[in-house]
N, C-alpha and C positions, 0 to 999 in steps of 0.2 A: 504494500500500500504506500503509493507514495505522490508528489506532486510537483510537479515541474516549476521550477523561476522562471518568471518571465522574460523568454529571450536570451536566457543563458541553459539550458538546457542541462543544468544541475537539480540536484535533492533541494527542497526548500520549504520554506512555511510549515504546513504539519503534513502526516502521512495518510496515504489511503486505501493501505490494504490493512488485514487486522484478524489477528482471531477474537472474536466475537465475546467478549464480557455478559456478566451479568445472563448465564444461559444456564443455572447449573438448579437445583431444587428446588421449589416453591414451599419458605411455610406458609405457611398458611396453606300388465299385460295381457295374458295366455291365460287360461282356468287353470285349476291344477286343485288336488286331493287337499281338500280340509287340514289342517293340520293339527294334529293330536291335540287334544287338551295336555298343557301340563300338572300333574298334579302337585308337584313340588312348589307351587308357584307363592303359597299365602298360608297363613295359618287354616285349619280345618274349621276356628270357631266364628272367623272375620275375614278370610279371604285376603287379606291386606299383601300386597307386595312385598316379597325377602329378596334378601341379595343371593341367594338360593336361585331362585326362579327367575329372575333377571337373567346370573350369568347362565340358566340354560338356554334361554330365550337369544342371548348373543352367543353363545358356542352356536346358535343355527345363523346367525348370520355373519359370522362367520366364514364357515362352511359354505352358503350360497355366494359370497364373492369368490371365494374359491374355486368354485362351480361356473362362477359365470352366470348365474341366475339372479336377476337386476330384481326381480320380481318378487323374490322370498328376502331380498337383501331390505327390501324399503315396506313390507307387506305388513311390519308392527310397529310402526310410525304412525302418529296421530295423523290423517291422511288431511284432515282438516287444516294442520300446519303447513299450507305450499313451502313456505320458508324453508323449514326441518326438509320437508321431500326432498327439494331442488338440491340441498346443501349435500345430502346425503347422493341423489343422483352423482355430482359431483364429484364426490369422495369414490365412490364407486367405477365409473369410467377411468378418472385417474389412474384407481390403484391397477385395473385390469391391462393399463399399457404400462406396469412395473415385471420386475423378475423379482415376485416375493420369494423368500424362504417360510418366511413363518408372519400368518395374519392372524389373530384374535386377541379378544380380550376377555381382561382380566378383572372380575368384581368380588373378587373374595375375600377383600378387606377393605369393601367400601359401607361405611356408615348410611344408616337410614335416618333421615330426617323428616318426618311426616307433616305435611303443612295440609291437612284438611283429607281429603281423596289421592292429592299428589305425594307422592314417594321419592323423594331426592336423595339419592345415592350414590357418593364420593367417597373415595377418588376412586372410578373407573379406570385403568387403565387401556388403551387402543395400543396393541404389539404391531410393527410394522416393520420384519424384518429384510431387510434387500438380499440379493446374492455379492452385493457388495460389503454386506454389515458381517459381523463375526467376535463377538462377545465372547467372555470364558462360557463355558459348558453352559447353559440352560439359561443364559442373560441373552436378552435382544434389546433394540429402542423402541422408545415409550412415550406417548402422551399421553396428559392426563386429564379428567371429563368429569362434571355433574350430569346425572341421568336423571330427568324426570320421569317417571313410569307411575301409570294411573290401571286399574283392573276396569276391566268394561266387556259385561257380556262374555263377562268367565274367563278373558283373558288379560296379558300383560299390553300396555301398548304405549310406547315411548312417544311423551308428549315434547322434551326440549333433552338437547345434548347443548350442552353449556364447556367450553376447553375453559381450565382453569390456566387465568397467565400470572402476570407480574402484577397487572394493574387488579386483575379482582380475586386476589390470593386472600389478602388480611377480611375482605369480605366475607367470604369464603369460610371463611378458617379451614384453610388446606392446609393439609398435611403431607406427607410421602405422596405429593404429588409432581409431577411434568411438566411444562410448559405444551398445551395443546395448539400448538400453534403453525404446523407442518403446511407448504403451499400447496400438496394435493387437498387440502379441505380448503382453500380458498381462491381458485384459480385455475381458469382452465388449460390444460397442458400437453406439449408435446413432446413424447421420448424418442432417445436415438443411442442406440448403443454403439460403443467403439472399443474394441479389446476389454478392458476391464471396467469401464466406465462407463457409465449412465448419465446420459447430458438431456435436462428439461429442459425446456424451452415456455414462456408462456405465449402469448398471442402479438408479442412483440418482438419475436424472434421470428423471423422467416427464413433465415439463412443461419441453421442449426447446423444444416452440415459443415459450414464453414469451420466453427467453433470445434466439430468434432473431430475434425482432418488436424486441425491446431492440439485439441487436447490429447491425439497420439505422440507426439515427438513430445510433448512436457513428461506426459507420465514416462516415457521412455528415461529422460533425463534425471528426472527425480530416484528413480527406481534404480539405475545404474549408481547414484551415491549413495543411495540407503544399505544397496547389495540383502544380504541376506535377514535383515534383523528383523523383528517383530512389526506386521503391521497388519491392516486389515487387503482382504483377498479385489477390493476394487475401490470406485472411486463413485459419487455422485455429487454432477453439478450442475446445478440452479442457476440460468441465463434470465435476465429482464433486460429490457429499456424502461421499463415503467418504473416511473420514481415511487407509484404509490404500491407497488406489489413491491418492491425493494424494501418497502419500510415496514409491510406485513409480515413479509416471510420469514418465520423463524422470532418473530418481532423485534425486528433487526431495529426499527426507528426509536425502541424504547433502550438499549443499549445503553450501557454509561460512556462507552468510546464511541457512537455514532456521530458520523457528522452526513451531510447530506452530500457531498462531494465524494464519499468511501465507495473504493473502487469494488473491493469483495472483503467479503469475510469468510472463516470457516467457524462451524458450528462443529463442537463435540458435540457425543448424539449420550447422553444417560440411559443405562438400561435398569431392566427388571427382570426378577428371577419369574419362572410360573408359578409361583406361590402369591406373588406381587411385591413383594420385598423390591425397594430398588437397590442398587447394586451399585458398590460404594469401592469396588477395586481396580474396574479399568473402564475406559467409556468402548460404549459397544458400537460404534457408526460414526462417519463422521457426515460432514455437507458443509459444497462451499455453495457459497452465490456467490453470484458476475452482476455488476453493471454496468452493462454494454455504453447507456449513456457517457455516461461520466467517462469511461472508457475514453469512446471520441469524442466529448469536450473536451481531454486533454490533451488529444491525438497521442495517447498513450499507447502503447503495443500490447493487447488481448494477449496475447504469448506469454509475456513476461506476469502479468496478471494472475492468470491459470497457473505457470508456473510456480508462484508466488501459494497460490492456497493450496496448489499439489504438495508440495513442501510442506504445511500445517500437516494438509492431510496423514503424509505418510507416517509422519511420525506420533501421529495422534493416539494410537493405539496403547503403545508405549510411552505414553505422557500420564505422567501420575494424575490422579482425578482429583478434582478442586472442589471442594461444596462450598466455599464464597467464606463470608464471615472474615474473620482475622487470618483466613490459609488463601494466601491472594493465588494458587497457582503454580506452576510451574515457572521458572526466572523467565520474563519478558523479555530479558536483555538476549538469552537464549531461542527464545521462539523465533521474535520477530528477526535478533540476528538471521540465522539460518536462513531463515525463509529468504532476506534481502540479500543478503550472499550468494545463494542459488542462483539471483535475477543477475550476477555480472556485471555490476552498472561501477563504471567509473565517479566515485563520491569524493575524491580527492580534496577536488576544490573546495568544494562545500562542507566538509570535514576540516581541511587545513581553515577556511576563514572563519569560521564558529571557535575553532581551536584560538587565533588570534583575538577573539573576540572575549576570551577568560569565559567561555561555555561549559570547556574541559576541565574534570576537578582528578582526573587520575582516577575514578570511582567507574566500575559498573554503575547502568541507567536501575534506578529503583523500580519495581513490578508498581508499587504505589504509583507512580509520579509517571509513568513510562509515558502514557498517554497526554501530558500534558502542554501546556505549551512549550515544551521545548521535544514534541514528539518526534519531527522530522529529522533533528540531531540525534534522537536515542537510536532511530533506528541504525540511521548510517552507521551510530558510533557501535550500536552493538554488532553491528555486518564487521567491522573490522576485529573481531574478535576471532572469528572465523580466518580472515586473511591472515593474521600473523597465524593461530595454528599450524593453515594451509603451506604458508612460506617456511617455518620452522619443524616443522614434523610430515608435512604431505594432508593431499586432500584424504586420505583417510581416516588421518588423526582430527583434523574440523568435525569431520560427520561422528565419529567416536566421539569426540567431546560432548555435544548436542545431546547423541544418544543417551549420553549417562547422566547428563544433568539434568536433564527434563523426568525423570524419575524422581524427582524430590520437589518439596513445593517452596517459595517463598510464602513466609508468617509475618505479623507486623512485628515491629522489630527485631527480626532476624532472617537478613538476606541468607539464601541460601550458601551463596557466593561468603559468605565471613563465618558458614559453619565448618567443623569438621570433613565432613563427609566430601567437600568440597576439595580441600587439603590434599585427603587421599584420592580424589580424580585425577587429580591436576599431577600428582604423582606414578600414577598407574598410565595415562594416555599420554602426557609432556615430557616424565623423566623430573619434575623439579616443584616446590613447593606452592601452592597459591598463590602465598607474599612474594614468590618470586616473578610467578606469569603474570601479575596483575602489575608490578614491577615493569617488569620489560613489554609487557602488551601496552601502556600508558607511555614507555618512550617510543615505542612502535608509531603510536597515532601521533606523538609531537612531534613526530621527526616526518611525517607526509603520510603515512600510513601503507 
């Protein structure tokens, strides 16, 4: 993510690629055969809706997107609600042009809240696994859902599917909930697969293939540094022009590092076990988004872009998981370095005259402060972190570095970078102590980088 000076064709102002902040827990037709009464569905002495009989009711629709049967999928929908129908048609088309692994949901530890006839019951979770995604053993990605369910004429029949987000969490009072905010439920879309990777498109993208012929030689490039290490088995990514689908998707506009100028971001995906438990030791998916706009308002290179969140991506898998609060993440300085390293961009200039400028304090960029106004210096300067590795041990020592640092997170007062554990990296892939790479990496950049 980054942005061109005007007419000097350097790094400047602030950045505009990014892994994506603020994305991790929330607290807070045809006729056809009657379908079975269920009996599980309500108490024997009230009939009332249990989270029992809900998730039987969704293991069958489930099942009919599965199938491919549009009909059983939207058949216990308040039919009354066009809203709910349409949204749900929507969700349904979508998912049917994916390579799912694994579609259902999970209510086995959703709360009933009874307001009168209506049944609300949180957190649902919606499982949405790609042939791209690949979790430990029985973990996939997840959002998370208020279910309204009303009994009528013996049976269950969903009057509102509500995603729980950021903004109506505390409302809510959610809990081991998701962010339900995925662009197959709000947008309508077009897929195109290429080697490992899945490229959407919405209704502003007419020239997909383009994008997809471009995102073979990136994943090519990324995958050759990575070589053999842990990551996930493909790649998927979210193309717009549309400034206002850019700011829905993933609810990328409610972000703490969003600016309206952000070229893409990558989104780690949180999963959930089948139990519903979520799953708190590696992120199960990832996803980038593109904005093509922005893109060419900058007359920026899509290449470099792609490039830029293939990077997040690959190493996402192997990125220790962040639940927000005082564990800010994995080191900044580490992510977004990488990532801008990969893109090969001469930052010289724009490095050296920040450096003249007393920008430089000798310090890694803080995971706190990375994004702030002095974000377009952080990246550059964390990218040279990577170059001196590269120049003093080879590029396979950079990509090793990355590897093992991003397994640990920064906490608030305490960079990861000034712990132990850091010590002994800097030891095992450099040959020499912390105090000393941080030492000569600082005269590294004083001296032009």
């Amino acid at each position: 993510m980054r942005q061109q000076q005007r007419g000097a064709g350097i790094c400047g102002g602030w950045s505009r690629r990014s892994l994506l902040l603020s994305t991790g827990l929330l607290v807070a037709g045809c006729s056809k055969p009657e379908r079975p009464k269920l009996q599980d569905q309500g108490s024997q002495s009230t009939g009332e809706p249990t989270a029992q009989g809900l998730q039987a009711l969704l293991n069958q629709r489930a099942e009919a997107l599965q199938k491919g049967d549009e009909a059983a999928f939207l058949v216990d929908l308040d039919q009354n609600n066009g809203k709910l129908v349409e949204q749900q048609k929507l969700l349904f088309t979508n998912l049917r042009k994916l390579k799912l692994t694994t579609f259902q949901y999970i209510a086995s530890q959703a709360n009933d809240r009874p307001e009168g006839e209506v049944h609300r019951f949180m957190p649902v979770h919606e499982v949405v696994q790609l042939t791209a995604d690949a979790g430990p053993g029985g973990v996939a990605p997840a959002t998370s859902y208020r279910y309204s369910v009303v009994r009528r004429d013996g049976r269950l029949v969903i009057t509102e599917i509500l995603p729980v987000t950021k903004e109506n969490a505390e409302e809510l009072n959610a809990y081991n909930s998701l962010p339900g905010n995925a662009p197959w439920h709000l947008t309508p879309l077009t897929v195109q697969y290429v080697d490992n990777a899945c490229l959407i498109g919405d209704g502003s993208v007419s020239d997909l293939q383009r994008y997809a012929d471009a995102a073979r030689g990136e994943i090519q490039h990324v995958e050759s540094l990575w070589g053999d290490r842990l990551r996930f088995p493909g790649y998927v990514l979210f193309l717009t022009r549309d400034e206002e689908n850019f700011k829905k998707w993933y609810s990328l506009g409610s972000a703490s590092n969003f600016k309206p100028e952000v070229e893409g971001f990558q989104i780690p995906q949180y999963g959930v076990r089948q139990n519903g438990d979520i799953y708190n030791g590696q992120y199960a998916g990832s996803r980038v988004v593109v904005n093509l706009r922005t893109i060419a308002n900058f007359n920026d290179d899509p290449r470099r872009v792609i490039r830029h969140e293939f990077a997040h991506s690959i190493g996402s898998r192997a990125t220790t998981l962040s639940p927000g609060g005082w564990v800010l993440g994995a080191p900044t300085w580490a992510v977004e370095g990488f990532a801008r390293w990969t893109e090969q961009i001469n930052e010289r200039p724009f490095i050296g005259s920040r450096v003249a400028a007393g920008a430089f304090k000798g310090r890694l960029p803080t995971s706190k402060d990375f994004y702030g106004k002095e974000s377009a210096f952080n990246y550059a300067l964390s990218s040279t972190v990577f170059y001196f590795v590269e120049r003093r041990k080879g590029r396979s020592a950079a990509v090793e570095l990355y590897a093992s640092v991003i397994k640990y997170n920064d906490t608030e007062g305490q960079p990861m970078a000034e712990a132990p554990i850091f010590n002994a990296i800097c030891k095992r892939v450099l040959g020499m102590t912390s105090s000393a790479f941080i030492q000569q990496w600082a005269s590294f950049v004083r001296n032009g980088a």
